[in-house]
C-alpha positions as CSV (number, residue, x, y, z in Angstrom):
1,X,103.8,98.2,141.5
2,X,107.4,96.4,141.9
3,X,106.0,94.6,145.2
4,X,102.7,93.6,142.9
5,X,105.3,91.9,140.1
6,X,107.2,90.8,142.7
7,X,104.5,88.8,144.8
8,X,102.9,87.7,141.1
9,X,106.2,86.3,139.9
10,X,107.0,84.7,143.4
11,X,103.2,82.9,142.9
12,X,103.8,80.3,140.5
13,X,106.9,78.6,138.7
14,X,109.3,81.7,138.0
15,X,111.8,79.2,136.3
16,X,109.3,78.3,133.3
17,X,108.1,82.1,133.2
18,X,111.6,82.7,132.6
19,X,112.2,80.2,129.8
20,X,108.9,81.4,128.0
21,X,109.9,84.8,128.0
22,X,113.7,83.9,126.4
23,X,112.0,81.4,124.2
24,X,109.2,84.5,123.0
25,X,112.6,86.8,122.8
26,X,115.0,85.0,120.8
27,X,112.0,83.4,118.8
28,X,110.5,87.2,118.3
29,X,114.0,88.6,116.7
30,X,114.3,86.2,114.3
31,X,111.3,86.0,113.3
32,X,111.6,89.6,112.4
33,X,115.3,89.4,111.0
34,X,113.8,90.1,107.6
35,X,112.6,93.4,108.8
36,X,116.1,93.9,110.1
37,X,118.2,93.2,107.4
38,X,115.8,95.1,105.1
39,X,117.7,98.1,103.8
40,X,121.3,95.6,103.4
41,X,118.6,92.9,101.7
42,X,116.7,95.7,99.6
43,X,119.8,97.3,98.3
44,X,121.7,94.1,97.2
45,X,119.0,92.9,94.9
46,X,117.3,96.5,94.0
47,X,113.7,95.8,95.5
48,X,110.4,97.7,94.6
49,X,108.9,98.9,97.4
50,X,105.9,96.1,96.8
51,X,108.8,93.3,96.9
52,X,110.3,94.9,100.2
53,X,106.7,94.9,101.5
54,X,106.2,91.6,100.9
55,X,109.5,89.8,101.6
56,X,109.3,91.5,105.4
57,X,105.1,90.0,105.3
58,X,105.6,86.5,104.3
59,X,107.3,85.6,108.4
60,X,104.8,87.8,109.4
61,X,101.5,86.2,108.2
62,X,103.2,82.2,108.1
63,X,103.5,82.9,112.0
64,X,100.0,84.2,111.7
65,X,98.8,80.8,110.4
66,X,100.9,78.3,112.0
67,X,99.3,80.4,115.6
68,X,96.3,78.4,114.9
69,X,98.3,75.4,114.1
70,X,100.1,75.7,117.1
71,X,97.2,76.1,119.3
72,X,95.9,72.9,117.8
73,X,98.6,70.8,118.8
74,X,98.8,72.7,122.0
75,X,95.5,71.6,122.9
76,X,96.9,68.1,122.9
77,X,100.7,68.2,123.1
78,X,102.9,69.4,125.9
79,X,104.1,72.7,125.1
80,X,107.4,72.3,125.9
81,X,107.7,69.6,123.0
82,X,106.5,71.7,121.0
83,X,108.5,74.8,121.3
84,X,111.5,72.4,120.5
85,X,110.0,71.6,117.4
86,X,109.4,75.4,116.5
87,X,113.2,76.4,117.4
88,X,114.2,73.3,115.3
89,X,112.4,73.9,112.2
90,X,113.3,77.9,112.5
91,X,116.8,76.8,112.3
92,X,116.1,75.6,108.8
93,X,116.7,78.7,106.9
94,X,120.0,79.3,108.9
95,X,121.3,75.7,107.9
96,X,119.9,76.3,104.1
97,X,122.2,80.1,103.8
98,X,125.1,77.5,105.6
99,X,125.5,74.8,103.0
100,X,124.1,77.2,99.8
101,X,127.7,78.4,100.3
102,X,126.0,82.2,101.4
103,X,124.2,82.1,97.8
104,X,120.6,82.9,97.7
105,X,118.2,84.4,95.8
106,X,115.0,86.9,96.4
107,X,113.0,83.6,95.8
108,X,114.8,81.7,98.6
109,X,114.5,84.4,101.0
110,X,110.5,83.8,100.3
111,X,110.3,80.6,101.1
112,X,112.9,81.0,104.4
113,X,110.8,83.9,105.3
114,X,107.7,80.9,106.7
115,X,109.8,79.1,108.2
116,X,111.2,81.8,109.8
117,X,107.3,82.1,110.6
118,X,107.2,79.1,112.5
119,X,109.5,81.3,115.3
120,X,107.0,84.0,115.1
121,X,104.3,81.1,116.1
122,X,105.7,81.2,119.2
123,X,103.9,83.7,120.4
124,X,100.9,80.7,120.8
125,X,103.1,78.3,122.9
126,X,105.2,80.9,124.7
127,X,101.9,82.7,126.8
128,X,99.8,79.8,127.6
129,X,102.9,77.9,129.3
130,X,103.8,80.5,131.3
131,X,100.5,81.3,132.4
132,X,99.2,77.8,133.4
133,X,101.7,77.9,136.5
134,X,100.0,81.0,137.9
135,X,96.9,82.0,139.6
136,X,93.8,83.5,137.7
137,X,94.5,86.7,139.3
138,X,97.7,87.8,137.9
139,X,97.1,86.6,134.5
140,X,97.3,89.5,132.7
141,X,100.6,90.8,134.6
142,X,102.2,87.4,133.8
143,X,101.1,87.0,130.6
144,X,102.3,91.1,130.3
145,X,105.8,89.6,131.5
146,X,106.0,86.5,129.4
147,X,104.8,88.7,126.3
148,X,107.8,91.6,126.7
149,X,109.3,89.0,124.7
150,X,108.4,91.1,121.9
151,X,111.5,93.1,123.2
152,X,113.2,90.6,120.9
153,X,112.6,93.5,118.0
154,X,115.3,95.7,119.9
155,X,118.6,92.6,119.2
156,X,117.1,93.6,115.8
157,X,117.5,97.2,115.7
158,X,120.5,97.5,117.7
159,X,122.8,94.4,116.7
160,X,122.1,93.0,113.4
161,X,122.5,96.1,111.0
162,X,126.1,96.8,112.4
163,X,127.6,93.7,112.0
164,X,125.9,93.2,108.9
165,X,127.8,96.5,108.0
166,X,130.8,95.1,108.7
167,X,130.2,91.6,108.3
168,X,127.9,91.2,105.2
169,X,124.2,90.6,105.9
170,X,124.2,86.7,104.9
171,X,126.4,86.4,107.1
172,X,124.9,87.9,110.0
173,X,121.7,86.3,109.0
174,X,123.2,82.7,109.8
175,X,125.4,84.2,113.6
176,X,121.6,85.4,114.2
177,X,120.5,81.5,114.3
178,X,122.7,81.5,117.9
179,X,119.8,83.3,119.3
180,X,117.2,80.3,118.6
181,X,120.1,77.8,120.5
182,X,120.2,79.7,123.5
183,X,116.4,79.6,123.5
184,X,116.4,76.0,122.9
185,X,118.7,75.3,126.0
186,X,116.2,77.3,128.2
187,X,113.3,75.7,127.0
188,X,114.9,72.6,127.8
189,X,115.7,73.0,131.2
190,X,113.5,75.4,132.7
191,X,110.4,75.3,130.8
192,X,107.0,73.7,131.9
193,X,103.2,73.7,130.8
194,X,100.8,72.4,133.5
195,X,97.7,73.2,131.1
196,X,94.8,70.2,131.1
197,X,95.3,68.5,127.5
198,X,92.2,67.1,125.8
199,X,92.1,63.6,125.1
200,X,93.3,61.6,122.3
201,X,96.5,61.5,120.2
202,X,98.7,64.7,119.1
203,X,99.6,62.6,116.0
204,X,97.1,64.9,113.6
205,X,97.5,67.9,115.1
206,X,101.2,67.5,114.2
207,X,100.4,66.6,110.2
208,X,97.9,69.4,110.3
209,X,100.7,71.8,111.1
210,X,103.7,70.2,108.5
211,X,100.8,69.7,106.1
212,X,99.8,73.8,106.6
213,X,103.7,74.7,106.8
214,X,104.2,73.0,102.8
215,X,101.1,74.6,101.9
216,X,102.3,77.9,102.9
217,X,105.7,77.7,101.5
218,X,104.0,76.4,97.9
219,X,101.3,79.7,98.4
220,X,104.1,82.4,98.1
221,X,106.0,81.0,95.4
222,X,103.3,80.1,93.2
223,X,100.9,83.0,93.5
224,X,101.1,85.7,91.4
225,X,102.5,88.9,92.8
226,X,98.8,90.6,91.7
227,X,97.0,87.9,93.9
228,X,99.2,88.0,97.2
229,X,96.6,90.2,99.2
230,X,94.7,86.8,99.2
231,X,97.9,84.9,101.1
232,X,96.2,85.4,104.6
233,X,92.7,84.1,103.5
234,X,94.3,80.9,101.7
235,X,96.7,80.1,104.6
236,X,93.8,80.5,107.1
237,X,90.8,78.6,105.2
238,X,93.5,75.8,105.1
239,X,94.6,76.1,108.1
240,X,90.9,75.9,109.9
241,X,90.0,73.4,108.0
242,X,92.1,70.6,109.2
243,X,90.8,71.7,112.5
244,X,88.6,69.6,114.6
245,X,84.7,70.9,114.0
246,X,84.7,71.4,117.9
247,X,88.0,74.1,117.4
248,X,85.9,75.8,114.1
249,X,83.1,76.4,116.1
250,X,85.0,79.6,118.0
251,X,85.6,81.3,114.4
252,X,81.3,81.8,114.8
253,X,81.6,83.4,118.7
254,X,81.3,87.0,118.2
255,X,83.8,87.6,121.3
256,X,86.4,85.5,119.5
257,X,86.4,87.7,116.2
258,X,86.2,90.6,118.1
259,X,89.3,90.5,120.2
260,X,90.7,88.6,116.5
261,X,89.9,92.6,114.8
262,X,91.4,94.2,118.4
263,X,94.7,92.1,117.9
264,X,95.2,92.7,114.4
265,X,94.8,96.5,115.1
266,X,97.3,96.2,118.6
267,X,99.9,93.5,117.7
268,X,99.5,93.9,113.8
269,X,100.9,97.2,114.1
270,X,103.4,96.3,116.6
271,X,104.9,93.5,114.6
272,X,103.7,94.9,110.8
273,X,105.6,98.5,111.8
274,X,108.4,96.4,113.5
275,X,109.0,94.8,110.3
276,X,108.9,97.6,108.3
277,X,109.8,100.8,110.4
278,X,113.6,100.7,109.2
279,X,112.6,101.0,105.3
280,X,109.7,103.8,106.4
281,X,112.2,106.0,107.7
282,X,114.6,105.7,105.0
283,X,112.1,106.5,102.6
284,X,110.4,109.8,104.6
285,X,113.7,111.1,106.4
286,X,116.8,109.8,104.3
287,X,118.3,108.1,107.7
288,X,121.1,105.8,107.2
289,X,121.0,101.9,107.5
290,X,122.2,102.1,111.0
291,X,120.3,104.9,112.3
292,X,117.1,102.9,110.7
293,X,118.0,100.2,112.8
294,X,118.8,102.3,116.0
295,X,115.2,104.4,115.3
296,X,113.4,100.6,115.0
297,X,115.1,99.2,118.8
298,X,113.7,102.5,120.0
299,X,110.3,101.8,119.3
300,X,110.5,98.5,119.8
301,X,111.9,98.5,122.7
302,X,109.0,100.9,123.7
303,X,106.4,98.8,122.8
304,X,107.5,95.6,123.9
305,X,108.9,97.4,127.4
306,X,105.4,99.0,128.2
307,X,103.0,95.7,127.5
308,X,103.1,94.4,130.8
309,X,101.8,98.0,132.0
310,X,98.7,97.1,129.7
311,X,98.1,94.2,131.4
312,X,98.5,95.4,135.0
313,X,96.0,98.3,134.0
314,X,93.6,95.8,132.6
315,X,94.0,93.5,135.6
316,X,92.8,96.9,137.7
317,X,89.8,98.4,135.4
318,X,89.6,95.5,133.2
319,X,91.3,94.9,129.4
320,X,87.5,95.8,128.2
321,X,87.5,99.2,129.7
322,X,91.5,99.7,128.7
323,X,90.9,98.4,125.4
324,X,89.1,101.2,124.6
325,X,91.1,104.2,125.4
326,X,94.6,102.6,123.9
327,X,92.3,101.6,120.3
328,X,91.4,105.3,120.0
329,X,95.2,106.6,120.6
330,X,96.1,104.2,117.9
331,X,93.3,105.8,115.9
332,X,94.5,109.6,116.5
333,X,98.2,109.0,116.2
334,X,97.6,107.4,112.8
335,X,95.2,110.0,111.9
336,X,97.6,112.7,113.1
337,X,100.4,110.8,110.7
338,X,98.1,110.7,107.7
339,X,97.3,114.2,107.8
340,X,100.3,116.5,108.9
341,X,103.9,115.8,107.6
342,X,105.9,116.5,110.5
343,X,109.3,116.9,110.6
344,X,112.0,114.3,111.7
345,X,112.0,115.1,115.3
346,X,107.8,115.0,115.9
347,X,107.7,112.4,113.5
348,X,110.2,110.4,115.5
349,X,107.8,110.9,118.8
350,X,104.5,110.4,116.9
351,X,105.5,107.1,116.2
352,X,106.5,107.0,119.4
353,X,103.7,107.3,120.7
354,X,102.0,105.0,118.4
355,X,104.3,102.0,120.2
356,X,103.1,102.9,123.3
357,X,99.5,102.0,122.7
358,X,100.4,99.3,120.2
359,X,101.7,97.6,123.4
360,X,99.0,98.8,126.4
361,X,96.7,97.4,123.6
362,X,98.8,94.2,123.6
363,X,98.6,93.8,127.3
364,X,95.1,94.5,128.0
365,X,94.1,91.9,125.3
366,X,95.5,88.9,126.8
367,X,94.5,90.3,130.3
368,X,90.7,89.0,128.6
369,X,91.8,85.5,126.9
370,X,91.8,83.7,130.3
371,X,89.0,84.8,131.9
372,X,86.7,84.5,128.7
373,X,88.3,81.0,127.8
374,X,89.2,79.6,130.9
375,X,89.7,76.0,129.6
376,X,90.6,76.6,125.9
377,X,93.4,79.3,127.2
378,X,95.9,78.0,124.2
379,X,93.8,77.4,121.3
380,X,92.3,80.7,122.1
381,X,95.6,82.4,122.3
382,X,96.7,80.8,118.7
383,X,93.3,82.0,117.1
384,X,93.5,85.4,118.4
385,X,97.3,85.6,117.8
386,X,97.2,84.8,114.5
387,X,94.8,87.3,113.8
388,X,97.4,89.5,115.1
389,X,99.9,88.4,112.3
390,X,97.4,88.6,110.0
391,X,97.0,92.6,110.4
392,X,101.0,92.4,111.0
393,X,100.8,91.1,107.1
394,X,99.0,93.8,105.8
395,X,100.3,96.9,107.2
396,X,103.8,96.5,105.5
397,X,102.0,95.0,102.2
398,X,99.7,98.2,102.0
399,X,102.7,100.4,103.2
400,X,104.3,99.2,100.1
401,X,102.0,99.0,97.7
402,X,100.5,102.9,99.0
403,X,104.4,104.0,98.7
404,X,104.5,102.8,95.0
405,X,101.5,104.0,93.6
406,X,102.0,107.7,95.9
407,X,105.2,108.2,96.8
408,X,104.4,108.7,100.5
409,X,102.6,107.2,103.5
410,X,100.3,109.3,104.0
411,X,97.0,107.7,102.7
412,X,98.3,104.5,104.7
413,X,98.7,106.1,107.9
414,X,94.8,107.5,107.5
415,X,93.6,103.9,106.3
416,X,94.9,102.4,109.6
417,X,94.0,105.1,111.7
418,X,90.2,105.0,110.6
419,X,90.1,101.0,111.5
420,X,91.5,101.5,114.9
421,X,88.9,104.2,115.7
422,X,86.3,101.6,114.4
423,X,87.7,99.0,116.4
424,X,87.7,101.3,119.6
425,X,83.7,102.0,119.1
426,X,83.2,97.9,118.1
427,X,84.5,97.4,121.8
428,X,83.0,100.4,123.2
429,X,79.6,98.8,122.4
430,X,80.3,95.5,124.1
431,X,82.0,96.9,127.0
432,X,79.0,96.6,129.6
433,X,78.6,92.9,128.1
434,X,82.1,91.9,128.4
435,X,82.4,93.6,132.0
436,X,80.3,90.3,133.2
437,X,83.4,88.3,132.8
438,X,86.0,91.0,132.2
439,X,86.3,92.1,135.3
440,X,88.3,89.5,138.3
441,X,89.7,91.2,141.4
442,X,91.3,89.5,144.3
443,X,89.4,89.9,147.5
444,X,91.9,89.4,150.3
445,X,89.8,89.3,153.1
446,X,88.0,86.5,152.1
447,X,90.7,85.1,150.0
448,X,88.9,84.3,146.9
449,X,88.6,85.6,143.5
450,X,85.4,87.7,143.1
451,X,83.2,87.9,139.9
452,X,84.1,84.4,138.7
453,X,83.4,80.7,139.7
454,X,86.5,79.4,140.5
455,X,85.6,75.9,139.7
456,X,84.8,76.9,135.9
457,X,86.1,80.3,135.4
458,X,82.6,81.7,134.5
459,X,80.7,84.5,136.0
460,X,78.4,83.9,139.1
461,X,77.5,87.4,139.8
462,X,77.6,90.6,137.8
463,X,80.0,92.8,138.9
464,X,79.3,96.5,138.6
465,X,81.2,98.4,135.1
């Protein structure tokens, strides 16, 4: 497999590959620095478990909304230039804690927490730019490679709660912002996106995304706490509808909301649980801040380590095949969670375990975005990444909302568990369907790609599944 990466990495521009993955990193663990500082932020001003839910969602669904956003501009703007303008404007909150003098409030940490989004958005920029330097064929190892960016969730875990410790977690909140600079040096030199733009100016794109950014900032402040389960719908209705009618026209493909419910099962629980994780295991094992923070790099760092597996495996049996078998671990590990109470130890592995197909399941999604979307490769990858944020939103909310009303998980863990199993069969039932286009090998002997057209990316033969 090490010869495979090697000779994939070798085949296109390692340099911008490189930059998209540091850019996805950096971008990733601040974008989650909520999640982070969660028990140091939760303790300070006494939060509910509903508040702590909420404050670690609001990053989590903004980046889910500005994904679409960011694939709209993509579409039409080099994404280079805009990745600058993502690091830029996530730097906001770290300026704002600067010259406040350290002094904030719940409320401000609401309003930071989208722009802190708009790194999580990254996600949409990050993929697409590294894959449009690289053949058809290793698409989903590359895009596997350029996604372990999510290992941005371990600088979380394993940096930020010590020195906040010892430092105070304001202050490490605004030493975090360093992160985002290196990014934007990278990004500056290295990074390159070769994708076809459509024509006509980026101009609206760019006032569809600042006027979607106030909108969202406005949404959590103003809406009552009872109403915030409608946060996602709002921010996405306005979001699609300063979209072209051509772009809308992919929220009606049944193949587009289908790998939207797959994502919000795969990387919602990756992120949501990411965000969260260090709060859970307080609450159900007593753990200290630190050893929160230590438990939540583990799985991270599990997670984000194993995607490009996901994709290699999809790039050999095809993501619609894989997608099946990693939806239904999510499904019984949840399930398992829901019903037993297992001691620290198992409880440590079961979740374990659920990182592990959160990120096969991430891999062998993106393995599919390509070769069903061949020319719409970035907006695609914004639509189907928000929806990814969008489940990331909810699993912390209902986490803390279930936690409140029950005092335990329990009837969380079995909610999720029984929409992954229905996600699993959803796919199941396609699977001979999407195998038609799902399914690209490399034939070396007559050095070509076999199953598509490579002119348009679109079947030309069935291939056997």
């Amino acid at each position: 497999m090490f010869r495979e990466i090697l000779y994939a990495v070798r085949s296109g521009n390692w340099r911008s590959l490189f930059a998209s993955f540091i850019y996805f990193d950096h971008s990733f663990s601040i974008w989650l620095l909520l999640g982070a500082l969660g028990p140091f932020i939760a303790e300070h001003y006494g939060l509910s478990g509903s508040e702590k839910g909420f404050m670690v969602a609001v990053p989590v669904i903004a980046a889910a909304i500005f994904r679409l956003s960011f694939g709209h501009m993509f579409q039409y703007i080099d994404g280079k230039r805009i990745a600058v303008l993502g690091i830029l404007l996530s730097l906001v909150p770290h300026i704002y804690m600067l010259l406040s003098g350290f002094e904030v409030s719940y409320r401000d940490l609401l309003w930071m927490g989208v722009l802190l989004g708009v790194a999580g958005a990254s996600f949409a920029i990050a993929l697409p730019m590294a894959g449009s330097s690289y053949p058809k064929e290793v698409q989903g190892l590359i895009l596997g490679l350029a996604a372990a960016g999510n290992i941005g969730a371990v600088l979380d875990g394993i940096l930020f709660p010590p020195v906040a410790r010892v430092l105070g977690w304001k202050v490490t909140f605004l030493l975090s912002g360093v992160l985002l600079l290196i990014a934007l040096v990278f990004v500056l030199l290295w990074a390159e996106d070769r994708t076809k733009k459509e024509e006509g100016s980026g101009a609206y794109p760019v006032l569809s995304f600042l006027f979607t950014l106030l909108f969202m900032v406005v949404l959590v402040l103003v809406l009552p706490p009872e109403l915030k389960l409608l946060i996602p719908l709002a921010g996405v209705l306005f979001a699609v509808a300063l979209m072209p009618s051509s772009f809308k026209r992919v929220f009606l493909e049944r193949d587009a909301l289908v790998l939207m419910l797959v994502y919000s099962v795969t990387f919602g629980g990756f992120v949501g649980m990411s965000s969260y994780v260090a709060m859970l295991m307080r609450d159900v094992y007593s753990v200290s801040k630190i050893e929160a923070g230590l438990l939540m790099s583990l799985f991270a760092f599990t997670g984000a380590l194993i995607r490009p597996l996901g994709g290699y495996i999809a790039d050999k049996i095809s993501g619609a095949t894989a997608l099946v078998y990693f939806l239904t671990g999510i499904g019984v590990v949840n399930l398992t969670l829901g019903v037993f109470s297992p001691p620290f130890i198992l409880g440590v592995l079961l979740v374990l375990a659920l990182y592990v197909f959160y990120g096969l399941g991430n891999g062998a999604t993106f393995q599919l975005v390509p070769h069903r979307w061949p020319r719409r490769t970035g907006l695609m990858t914004g639509v189907i990444g928000s929806a990814g944020g969008i489940g990331g939103f909810y699993l912390p909310t209902v986490n803390g909302t279930v936690y409140d009303l029950t005092g335990s998980y329990s009837f969380a863990f079995l909610i999720f568990g029984g929409v992954a199993l229905l996600t699993a069969l959803t796919v199941r039932t396609l699977r001979s369907r999407w195998m038609e286009w799902a399914y690209v090998r490399y034939d070396h002997e007559r050095d070509r790609l076999v199953g598509i057209d490579p002119r348009t990316g679109r079947v030309v033969m069935e291939v056997a599944g």
